[in-house]
Backbone as CSV, one residue per row, in Angstrom:
resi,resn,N_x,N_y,N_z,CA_x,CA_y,CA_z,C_x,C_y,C_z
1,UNK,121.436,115.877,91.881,122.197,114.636,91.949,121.603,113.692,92.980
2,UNK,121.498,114.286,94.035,121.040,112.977,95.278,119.460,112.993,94.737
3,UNK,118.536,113.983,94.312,117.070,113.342,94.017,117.564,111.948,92.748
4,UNK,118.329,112.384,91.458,118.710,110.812,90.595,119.597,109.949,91.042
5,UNK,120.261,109.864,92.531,120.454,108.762,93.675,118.866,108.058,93.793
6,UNK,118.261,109.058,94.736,117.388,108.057,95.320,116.359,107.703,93.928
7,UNK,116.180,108.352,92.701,115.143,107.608,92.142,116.215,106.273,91.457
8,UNK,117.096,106.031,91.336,118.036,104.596,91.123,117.834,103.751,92.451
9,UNK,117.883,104.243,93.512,118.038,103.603,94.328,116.292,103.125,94.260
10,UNK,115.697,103.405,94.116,114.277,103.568,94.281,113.834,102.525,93.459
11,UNK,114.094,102.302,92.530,113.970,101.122,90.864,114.999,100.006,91.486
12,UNK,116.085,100.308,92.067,116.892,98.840,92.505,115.909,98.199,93.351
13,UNK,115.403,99.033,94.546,114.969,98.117,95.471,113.432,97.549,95.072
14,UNK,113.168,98.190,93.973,111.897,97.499,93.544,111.713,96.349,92.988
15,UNK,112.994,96.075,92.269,114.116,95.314,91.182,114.426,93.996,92.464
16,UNK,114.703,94.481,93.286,115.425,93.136,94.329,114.060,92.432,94.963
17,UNK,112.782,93.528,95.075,111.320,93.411,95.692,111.057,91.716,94.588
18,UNK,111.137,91.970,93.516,110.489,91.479,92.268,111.237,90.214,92.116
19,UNK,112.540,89.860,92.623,112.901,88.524,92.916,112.698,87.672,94.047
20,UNK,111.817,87.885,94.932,111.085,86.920,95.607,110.147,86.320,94.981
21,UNK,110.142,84.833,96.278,109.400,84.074,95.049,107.860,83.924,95.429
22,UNK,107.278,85.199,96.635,106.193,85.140,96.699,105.561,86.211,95.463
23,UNK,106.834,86.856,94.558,105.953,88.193,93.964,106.117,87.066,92.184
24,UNK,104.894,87.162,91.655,104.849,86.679,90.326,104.968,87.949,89.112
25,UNK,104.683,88.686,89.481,104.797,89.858,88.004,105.259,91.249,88.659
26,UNK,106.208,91.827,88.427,106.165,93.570,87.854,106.055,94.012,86.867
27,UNK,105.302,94.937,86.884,104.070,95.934,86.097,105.527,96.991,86.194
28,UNK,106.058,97.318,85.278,106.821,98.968,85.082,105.700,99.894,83.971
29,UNK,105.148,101.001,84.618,104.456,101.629,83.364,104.771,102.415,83.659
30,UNK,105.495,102.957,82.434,106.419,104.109,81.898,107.118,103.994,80.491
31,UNK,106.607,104.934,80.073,107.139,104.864,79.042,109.095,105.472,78.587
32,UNK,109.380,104.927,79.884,110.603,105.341,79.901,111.376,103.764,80.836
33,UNK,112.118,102.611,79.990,112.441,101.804,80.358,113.276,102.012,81.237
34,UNK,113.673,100.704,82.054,115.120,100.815,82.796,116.213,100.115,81.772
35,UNK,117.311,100.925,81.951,118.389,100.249,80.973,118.483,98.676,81.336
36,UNK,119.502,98.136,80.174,119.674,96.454,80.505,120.495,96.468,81.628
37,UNK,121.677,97.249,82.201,122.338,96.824,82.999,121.371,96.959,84.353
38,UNK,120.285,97.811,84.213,119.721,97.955,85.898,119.011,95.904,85.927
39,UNK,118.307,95.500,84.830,117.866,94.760,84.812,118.515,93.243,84.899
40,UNK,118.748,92.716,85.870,120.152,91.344,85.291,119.229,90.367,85.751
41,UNK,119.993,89.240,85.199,119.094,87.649,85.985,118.023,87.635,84.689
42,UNK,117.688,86.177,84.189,116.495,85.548,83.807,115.540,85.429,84.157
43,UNK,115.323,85.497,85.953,114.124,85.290,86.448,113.535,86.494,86.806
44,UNK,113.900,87.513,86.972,113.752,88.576,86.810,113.202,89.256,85.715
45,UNK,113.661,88.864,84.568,113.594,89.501,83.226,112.594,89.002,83.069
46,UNK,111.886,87.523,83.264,110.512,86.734,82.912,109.715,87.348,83.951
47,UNK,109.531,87.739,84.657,108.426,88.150,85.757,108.575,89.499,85.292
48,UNK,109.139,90.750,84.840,108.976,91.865,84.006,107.782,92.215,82.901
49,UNK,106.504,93.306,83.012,106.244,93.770,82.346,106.290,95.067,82.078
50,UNK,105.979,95.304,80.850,106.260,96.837,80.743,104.964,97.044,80.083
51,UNK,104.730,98.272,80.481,103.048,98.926,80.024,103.655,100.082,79.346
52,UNK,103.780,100.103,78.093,103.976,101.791,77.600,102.970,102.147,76.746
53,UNK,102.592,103.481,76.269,102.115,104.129,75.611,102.370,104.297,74.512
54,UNK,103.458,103.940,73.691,103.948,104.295,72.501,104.240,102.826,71.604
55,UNK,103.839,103.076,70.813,104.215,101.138,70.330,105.233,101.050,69.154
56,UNK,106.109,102.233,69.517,107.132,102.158,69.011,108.841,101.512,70.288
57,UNK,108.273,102.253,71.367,108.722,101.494,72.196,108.387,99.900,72.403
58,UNK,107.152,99.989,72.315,106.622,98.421,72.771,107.464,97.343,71.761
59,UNK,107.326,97.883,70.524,108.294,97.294,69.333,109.737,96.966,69.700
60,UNK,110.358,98.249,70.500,111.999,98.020,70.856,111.979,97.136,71.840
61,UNK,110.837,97.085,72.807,111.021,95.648,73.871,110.780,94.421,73.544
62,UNK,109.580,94.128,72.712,109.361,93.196,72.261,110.776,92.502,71.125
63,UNK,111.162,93.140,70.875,112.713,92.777,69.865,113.882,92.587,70.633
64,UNK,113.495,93.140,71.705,114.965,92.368,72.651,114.357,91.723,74.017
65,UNK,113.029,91.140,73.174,112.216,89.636,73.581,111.769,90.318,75.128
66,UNK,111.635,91.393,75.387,110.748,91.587,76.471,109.380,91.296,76.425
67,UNK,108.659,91.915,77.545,107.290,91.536,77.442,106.608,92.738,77.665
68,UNK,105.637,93.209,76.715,104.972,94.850,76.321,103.480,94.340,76.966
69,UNK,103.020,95.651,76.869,101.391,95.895,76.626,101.493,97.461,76.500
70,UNK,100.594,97.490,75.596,99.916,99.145,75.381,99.410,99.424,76.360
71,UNK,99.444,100.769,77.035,98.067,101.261,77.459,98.151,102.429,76.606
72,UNK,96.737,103.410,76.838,96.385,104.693,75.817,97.396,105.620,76.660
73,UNK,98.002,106.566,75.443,98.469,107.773,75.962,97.948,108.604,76.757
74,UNK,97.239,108.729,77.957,96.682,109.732,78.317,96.938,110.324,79.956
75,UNK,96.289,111.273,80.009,97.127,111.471,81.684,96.349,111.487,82.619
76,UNK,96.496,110.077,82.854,95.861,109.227,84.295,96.812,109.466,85.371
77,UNK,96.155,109.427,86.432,96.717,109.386,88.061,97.999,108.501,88.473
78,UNK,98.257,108.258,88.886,99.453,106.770,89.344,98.149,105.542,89.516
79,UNK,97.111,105.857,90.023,96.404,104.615,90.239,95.494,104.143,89.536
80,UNK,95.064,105.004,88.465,94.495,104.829,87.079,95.493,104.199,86.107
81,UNK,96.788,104.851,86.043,97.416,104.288,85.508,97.977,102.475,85.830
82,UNK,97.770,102.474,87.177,98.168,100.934,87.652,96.969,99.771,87.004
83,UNK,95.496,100.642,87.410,94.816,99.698,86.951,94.426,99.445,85.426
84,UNK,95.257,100.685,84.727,94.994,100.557,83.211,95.667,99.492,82.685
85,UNK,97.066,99.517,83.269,97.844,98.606,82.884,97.612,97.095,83.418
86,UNK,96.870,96.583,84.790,96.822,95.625,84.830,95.379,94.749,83.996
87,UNK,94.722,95.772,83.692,93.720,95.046,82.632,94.294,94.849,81.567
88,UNK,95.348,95.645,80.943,96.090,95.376,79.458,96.924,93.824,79.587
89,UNK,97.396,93.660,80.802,98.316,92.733,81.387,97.479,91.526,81.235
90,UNK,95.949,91.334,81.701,94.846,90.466,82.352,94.618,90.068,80.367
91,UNK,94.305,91.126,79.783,93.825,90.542,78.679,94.779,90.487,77.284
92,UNK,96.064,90.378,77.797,97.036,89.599,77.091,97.527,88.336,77.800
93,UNK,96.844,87.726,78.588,96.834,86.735,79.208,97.844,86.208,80.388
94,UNK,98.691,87.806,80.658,100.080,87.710,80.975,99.792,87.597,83.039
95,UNK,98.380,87.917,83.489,97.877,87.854,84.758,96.984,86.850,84.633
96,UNK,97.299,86.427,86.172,95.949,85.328,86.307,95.301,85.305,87.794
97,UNK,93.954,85.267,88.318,93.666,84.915,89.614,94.581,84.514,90.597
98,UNK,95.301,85.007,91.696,96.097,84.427,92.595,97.005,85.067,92.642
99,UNK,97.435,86.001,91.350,99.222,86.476,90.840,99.426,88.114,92.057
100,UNK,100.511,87.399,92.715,100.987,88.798,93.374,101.982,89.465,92.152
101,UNK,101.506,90.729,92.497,101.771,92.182,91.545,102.368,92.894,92.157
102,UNK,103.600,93.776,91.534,104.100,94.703,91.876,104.011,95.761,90.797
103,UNK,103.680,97.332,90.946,103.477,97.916,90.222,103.937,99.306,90.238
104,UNK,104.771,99.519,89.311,105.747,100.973,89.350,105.107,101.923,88.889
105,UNK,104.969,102.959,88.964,104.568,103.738,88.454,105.026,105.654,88.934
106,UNK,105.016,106.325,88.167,105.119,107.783,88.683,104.255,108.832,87.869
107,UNK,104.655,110.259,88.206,103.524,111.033,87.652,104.084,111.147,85.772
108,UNK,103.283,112.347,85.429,103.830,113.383,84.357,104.278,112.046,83.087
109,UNK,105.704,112.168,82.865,105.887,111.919,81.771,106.763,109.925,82.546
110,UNK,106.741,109.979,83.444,107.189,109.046,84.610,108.549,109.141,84.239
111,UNK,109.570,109.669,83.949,111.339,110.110,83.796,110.923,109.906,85.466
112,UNK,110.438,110.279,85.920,110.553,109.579,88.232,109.737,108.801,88.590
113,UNK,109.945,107.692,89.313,109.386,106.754,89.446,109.084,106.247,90.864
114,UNK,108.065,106.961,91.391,107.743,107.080,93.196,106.952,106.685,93.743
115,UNK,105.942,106.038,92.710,104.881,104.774,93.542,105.315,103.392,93.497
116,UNK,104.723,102.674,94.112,105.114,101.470,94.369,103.884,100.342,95.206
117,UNK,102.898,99.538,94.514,101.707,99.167,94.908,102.158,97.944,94.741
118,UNK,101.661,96.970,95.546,101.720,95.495,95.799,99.943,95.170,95.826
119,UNK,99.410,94.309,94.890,98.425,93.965,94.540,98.082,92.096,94.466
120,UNK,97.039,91.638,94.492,96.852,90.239,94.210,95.436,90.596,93.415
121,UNK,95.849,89.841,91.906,94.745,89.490,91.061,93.660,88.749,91.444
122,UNK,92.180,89.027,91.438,91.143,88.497,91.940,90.835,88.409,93.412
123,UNK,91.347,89.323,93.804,91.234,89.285,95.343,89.890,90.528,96.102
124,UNK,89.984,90.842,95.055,88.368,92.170,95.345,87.494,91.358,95.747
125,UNK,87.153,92.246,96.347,85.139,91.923,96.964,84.688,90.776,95.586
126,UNK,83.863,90.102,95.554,83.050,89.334,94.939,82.471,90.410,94.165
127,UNK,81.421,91.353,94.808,80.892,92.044,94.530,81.212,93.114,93.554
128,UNK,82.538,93.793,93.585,82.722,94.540,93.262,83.800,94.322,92.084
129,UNK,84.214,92.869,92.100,85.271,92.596,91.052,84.604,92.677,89.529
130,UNK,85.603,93.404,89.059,85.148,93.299,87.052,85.695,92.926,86.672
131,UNK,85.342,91.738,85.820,85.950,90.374,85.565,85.119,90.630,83.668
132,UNK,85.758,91.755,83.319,85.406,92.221,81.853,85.973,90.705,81.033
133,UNK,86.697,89.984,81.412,86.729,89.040,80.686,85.809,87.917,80.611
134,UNK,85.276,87.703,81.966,84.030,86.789,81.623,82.795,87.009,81.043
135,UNK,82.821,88.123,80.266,81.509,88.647,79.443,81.609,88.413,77.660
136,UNK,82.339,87.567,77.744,82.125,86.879,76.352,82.330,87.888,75.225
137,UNK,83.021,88.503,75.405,83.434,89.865,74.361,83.502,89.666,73.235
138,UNK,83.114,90.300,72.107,84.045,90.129,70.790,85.480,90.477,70.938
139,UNK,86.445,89.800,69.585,87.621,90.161,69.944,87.881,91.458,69.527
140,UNK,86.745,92.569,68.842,87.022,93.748,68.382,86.996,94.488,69.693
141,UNK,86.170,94.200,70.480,85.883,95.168,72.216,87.439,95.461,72.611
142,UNK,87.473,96.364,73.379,88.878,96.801,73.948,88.198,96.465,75.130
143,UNK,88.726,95.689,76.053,88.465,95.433,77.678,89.023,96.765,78.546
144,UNK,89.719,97.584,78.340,90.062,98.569,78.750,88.845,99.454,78.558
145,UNK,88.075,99.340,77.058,87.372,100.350,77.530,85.979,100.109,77.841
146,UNK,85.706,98.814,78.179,84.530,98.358,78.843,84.536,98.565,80.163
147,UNK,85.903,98.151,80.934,86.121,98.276,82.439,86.014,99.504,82.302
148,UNK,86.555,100.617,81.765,87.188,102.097,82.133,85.311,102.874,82.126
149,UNK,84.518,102.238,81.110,82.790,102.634,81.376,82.520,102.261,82.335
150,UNK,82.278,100.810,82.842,81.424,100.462,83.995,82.099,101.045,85.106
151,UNK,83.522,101.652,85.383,84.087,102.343,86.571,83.235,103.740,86.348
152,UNK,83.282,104.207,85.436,82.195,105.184,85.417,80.935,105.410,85.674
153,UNK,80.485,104.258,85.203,78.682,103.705,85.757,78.866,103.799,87.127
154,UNK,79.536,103.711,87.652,79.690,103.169,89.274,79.424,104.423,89.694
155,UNK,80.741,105.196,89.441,80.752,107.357,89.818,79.382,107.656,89.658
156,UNK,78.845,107.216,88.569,77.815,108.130,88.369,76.541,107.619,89.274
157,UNK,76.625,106.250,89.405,75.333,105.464,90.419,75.757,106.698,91.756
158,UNK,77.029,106.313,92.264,77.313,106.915,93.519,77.148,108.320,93.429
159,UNK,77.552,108.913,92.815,77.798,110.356,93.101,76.350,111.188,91.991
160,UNK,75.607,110.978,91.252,74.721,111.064,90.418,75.364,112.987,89.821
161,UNK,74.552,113.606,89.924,74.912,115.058,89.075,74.418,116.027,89.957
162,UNK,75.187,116.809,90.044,75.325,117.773,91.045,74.069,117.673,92.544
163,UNK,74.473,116.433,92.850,73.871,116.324,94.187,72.065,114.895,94.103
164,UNK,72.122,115.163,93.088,70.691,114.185,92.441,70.724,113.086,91.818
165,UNK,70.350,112.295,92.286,70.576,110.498,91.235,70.448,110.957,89.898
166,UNK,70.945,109.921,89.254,70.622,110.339,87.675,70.773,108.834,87.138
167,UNK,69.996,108.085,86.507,70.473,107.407,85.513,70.366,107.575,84.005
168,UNK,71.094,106.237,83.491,71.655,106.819,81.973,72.321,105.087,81.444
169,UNK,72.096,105.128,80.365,72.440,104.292,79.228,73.798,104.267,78.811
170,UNK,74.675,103.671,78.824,75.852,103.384,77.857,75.948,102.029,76.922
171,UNK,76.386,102.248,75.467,75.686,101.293,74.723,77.227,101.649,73.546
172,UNK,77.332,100.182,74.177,79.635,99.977,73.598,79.111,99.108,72.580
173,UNK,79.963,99.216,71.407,80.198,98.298,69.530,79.053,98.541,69.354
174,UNK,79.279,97.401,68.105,78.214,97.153,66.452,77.620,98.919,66.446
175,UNK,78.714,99.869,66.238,77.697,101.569,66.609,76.903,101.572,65.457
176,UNK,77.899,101.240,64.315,76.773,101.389,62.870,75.102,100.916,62.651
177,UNK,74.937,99.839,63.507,73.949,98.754,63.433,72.842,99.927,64.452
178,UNK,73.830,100.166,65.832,72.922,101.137,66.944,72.737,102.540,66.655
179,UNK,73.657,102.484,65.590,72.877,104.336,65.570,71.878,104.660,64.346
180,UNK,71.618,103.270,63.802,70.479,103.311,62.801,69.359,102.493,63.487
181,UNK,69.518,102.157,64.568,68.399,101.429,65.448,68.088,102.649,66.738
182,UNK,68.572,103.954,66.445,67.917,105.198,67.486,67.961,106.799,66.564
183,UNK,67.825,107.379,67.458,67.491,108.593,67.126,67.889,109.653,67.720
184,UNK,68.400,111.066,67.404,69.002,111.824,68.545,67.387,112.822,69.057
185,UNK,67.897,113.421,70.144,66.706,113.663,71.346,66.959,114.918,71.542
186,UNK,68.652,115.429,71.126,69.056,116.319,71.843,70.191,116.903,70.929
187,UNK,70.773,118.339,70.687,71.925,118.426,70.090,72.834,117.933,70.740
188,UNK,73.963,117.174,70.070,74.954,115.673,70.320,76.031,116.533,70.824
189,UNK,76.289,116.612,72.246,77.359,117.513,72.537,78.731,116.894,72.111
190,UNK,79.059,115.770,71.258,80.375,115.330,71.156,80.537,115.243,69.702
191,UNK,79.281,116.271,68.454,79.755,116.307,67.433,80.428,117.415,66.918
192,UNK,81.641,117.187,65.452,82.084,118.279,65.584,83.536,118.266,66.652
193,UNK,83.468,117.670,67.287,84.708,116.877,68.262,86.131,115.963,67.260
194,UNK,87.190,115.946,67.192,87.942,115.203,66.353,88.210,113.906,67.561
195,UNK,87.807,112.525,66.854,88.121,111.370,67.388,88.886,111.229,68.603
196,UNK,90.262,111.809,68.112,91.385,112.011,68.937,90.722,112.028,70.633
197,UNK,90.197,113.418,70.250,89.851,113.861,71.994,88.566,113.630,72.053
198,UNK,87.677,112.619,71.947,86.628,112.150,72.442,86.856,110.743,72.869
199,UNK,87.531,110.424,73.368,87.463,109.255,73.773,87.585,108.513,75.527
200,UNK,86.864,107.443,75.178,85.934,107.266,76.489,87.578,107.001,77.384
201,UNK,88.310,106.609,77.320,89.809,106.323,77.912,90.272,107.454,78.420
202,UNK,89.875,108.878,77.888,90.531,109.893,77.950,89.769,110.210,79.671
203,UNK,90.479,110.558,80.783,89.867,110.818,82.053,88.903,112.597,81.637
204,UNK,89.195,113.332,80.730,88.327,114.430,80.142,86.835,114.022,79.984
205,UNK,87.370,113.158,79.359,85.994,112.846,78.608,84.968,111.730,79.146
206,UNK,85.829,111.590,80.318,84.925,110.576,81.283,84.245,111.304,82.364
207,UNK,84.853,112.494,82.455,83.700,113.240,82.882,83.235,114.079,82.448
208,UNK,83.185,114.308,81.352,82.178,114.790,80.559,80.916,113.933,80.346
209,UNK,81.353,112.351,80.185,80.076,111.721,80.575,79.105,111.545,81.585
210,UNK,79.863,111.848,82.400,79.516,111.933,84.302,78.038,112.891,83.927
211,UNK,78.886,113.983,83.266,78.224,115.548,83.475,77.101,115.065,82.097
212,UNK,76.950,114.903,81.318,76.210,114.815,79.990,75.380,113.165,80.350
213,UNK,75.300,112.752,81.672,74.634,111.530,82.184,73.505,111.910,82.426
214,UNK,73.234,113.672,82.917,71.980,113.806,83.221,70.999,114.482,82.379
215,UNK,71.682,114.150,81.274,70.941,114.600,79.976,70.057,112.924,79.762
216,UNK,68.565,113.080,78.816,68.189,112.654,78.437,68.688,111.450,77.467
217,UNK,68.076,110.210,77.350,68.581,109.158,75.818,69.971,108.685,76.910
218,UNK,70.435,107.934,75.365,72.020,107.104,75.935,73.620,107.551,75.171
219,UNK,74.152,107.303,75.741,75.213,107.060,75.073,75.464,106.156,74.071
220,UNK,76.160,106.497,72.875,76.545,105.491,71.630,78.354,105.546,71.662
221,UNK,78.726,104.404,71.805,80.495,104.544,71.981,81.126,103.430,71.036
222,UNK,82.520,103.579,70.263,82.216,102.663,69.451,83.072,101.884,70.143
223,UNK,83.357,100.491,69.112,84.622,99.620,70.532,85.970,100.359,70.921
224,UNK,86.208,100.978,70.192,87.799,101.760,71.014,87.526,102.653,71.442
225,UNK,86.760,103.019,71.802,86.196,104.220,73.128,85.839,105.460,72.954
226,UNK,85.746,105.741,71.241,85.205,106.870,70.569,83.918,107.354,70.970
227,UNK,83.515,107.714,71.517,81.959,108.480,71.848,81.519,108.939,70.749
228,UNK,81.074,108.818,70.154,80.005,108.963,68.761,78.587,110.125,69.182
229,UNK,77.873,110.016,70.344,76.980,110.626,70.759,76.272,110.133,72.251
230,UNK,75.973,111.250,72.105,75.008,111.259,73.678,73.614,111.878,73.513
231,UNK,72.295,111.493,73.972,71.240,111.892,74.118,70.537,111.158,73.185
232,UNK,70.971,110.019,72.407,69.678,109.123,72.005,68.948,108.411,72.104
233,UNK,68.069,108.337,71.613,66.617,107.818,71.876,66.998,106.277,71.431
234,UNK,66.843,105.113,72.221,66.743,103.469,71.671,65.613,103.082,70.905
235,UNK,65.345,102.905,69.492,64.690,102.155,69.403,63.847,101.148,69.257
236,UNK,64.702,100.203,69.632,64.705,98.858,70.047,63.447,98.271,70.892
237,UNK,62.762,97.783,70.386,62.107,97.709,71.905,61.461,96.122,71.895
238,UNK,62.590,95.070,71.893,62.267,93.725,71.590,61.388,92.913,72.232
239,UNK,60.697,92.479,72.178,59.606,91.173,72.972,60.046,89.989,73.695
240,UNK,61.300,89.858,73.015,61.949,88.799,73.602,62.615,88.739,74.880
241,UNK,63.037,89.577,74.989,63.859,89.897,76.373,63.033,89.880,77.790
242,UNK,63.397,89.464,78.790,62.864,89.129,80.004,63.696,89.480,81.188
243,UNK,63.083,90.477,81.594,64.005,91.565,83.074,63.461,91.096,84.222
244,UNK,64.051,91.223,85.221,63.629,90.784,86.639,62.379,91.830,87.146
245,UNK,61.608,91.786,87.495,60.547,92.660,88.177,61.135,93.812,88.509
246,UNK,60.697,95.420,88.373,61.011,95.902,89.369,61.929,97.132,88.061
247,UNK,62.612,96.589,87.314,63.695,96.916,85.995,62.435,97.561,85.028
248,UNK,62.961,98.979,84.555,61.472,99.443,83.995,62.523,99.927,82.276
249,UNK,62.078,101.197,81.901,61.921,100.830,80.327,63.794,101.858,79.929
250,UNK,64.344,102.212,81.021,65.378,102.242,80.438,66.651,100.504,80.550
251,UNK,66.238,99.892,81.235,66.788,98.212,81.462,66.122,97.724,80.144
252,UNK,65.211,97.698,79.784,64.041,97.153,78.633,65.119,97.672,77.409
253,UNK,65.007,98.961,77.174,65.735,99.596,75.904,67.602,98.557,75.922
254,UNK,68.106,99.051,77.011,69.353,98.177,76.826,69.602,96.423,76.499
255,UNK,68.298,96.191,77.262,67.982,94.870,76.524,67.923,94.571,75.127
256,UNK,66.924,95.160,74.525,66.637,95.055,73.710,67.350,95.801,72.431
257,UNK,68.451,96.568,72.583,69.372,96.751,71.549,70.564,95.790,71.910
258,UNK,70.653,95.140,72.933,72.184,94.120,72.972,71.274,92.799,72.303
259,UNK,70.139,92.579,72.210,69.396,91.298,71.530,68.981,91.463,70.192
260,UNK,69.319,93.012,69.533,69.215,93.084,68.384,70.325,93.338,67.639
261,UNK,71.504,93.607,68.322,72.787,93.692,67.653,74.159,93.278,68.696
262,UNK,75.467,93.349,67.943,76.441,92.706,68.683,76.606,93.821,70.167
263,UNK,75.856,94.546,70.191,76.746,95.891,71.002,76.491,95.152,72.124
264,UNK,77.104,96.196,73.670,77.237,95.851,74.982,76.164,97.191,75.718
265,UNK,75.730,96.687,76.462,74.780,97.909,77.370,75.084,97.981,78.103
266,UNK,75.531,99.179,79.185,75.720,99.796,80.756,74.663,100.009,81.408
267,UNK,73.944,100.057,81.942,72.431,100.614,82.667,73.104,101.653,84.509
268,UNK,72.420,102.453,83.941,72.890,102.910,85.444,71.550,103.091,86.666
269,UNK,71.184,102.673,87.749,69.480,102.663,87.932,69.843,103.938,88.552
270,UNK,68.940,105.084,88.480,68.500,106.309,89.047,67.919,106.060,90.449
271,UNK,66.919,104.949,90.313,66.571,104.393,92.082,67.453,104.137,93.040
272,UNK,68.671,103.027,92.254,69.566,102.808,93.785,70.891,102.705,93.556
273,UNK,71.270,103.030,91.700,72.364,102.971,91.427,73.276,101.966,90.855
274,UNK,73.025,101.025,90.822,73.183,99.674,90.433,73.361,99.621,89.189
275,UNK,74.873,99.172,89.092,75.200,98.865,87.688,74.805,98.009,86.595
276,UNK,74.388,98.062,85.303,74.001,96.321,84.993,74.641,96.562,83.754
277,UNK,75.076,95.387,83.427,75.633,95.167,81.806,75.235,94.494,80.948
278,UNK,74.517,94.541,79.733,73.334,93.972,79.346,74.396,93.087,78.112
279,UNK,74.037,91.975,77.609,74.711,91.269,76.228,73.687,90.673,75.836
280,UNK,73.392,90.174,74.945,72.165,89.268,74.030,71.315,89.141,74.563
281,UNK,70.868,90.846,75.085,69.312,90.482,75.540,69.246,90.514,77.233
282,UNK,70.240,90.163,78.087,70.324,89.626,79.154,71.236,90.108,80.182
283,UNK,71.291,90.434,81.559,72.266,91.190,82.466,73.516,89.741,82.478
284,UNK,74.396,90.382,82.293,75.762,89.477,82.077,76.468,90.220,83.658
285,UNK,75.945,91.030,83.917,77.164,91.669,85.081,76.098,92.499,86.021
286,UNK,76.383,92.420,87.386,75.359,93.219,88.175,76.514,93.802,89.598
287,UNK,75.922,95.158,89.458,77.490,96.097,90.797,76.433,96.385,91.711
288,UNK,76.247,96.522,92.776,75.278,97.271,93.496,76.251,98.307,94.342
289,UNK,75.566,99.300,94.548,76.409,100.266,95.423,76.131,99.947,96.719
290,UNK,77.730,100.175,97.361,77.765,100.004,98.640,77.634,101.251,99.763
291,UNK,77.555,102.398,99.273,77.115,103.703,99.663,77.475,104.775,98.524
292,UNK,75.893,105.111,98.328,75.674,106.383,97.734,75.647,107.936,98.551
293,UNK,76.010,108.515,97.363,76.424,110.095,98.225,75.578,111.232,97.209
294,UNK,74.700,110.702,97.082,73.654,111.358,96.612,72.155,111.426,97.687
């Protein structure tokens, strides 16, 4: 009884947090709403989002005119889960540069609700901000699972495979177009896999890429975050494309399959770690690491 005191009490005062008028949005992700009576006031109810997993719920909010976003079913951290949901938030247009955030969240199935993060949109390092929306996406790309790769590119620059740099290729959409423009190198550790549980969203299977990074060739992923394969050979190898000095023939290969088809390229450098994101030919996005632990 007194632990479902304090988790009520716990959602009120988050609830009273969320009517000031320095806070612009709460983020509730859970797939377990608060009833209408916890929720009162108009201005309140408009600064409310809800992030669930099920879009059968998302359906029951959206019909009694709330405001939804999906994120994927899967079992992320409290702070995976915060930032899953505020990219779903960012690219339903419902966040913007400047917006103070409040963001609920708890473990398991979230029935308890015990974190509580105060955030401002666009306020990261320069450096380090992913701004997956300024990369000119198709509208088929899931921005969730472009950000949720290049956070991975990053792990893997920093932390490389069991103690040793490693780089490696990731190569997102047009898969049909890219997997008849390569070749496999290696038996495809993700065939034989059902869709379901290969997917790049899934925190499993993101490190499984970590670990299958220091295998040979690239990754092929399709836009909703299906991993299709690992260990192929690019071969692409366009004339057109023009790399900065220094960028040798795995930067070249990612070039030159984002200038021959719609897809997106990850580059991870084995030298110093450095993220790059390749589109028509060209680095659209550049991370540098700020300390490696390799």
């Amino acid at each position: 009884m007194a632990d479902g005191k304090l988790d009520r009490d716990f959602l009120r005062s988050a609830l009273a947090l969320m009517s000031r008028s320095d806070v612009d949005r709460l983020l509730f992700v859970s797939d377990h709403p608060p009833s209408p009576t916890e929720v009162r006031g108009r201005p309140t109810k408009r600064k409310l989002v809800y992030a669930v997993s099920s879009e059968g719920i998302a359906n029951q909010l959206k019909a009694k005119k709330a405001t939804a976003v999906m994120i994927p079913p899967y079992d992320y951290t409290r702070i995976e889960k915060i930032k899953v949901a505020v990219v779903a938030a960012q690219s339903a247009g419902l966040l913007k540069d400047g917006d103070t955030v409040l963001a609920l969240c708890g473990p398991g199935d979230d029935r308890v609700m015990d974190t509580l993060v105060k955030l401002v949109i666009g306020s990261e390092d320069p450096e380090e901000k992913l701004r997956v929306d300024t990369l000119g996406l198709p509208p088929e790309f899931s921005s969730q699972v472009v950000e949720s790769l290049i956070h991975t590119a990053m792990e893997i620059g920093a932390e490389g495979y069991e103690g040793h740099p490693v780089g490696t290729i990731v190569v997102v959409g047009d898969s049909t177009a890219v997997m008849e423009k390569s070749r496999q190198l290696i038996l495809n550790p993700f065939q034989g896999i059902s869709e379901a549980e290969r997917n790049a969203l899934d925190p499993p299977i993101r490190e499984a890429i970590k670990t299958f990074s220091a295998l040979d060739g690239a990754f092929i992923i399709r836009e909703d975050g299906v991993v299709l394969a690992a260990g192929r050979y690019l071969l692409s190898m366009s004339r057109d494309v023009k790399l900065p000095m220094g960028l040798g023939a795995r930067h070249s290969a990612a070039a030159s399959i984002t200038a021959e088809s719609n897809a997106v390229a990850i580059t991870v450098s084995q030298t110093t770690g450095t993220v790059r994101v390749f589109r028509e030919g060209e680095i659209v996005l550049e991370l540098r690491q700020k300390l490696r632990r390799v």
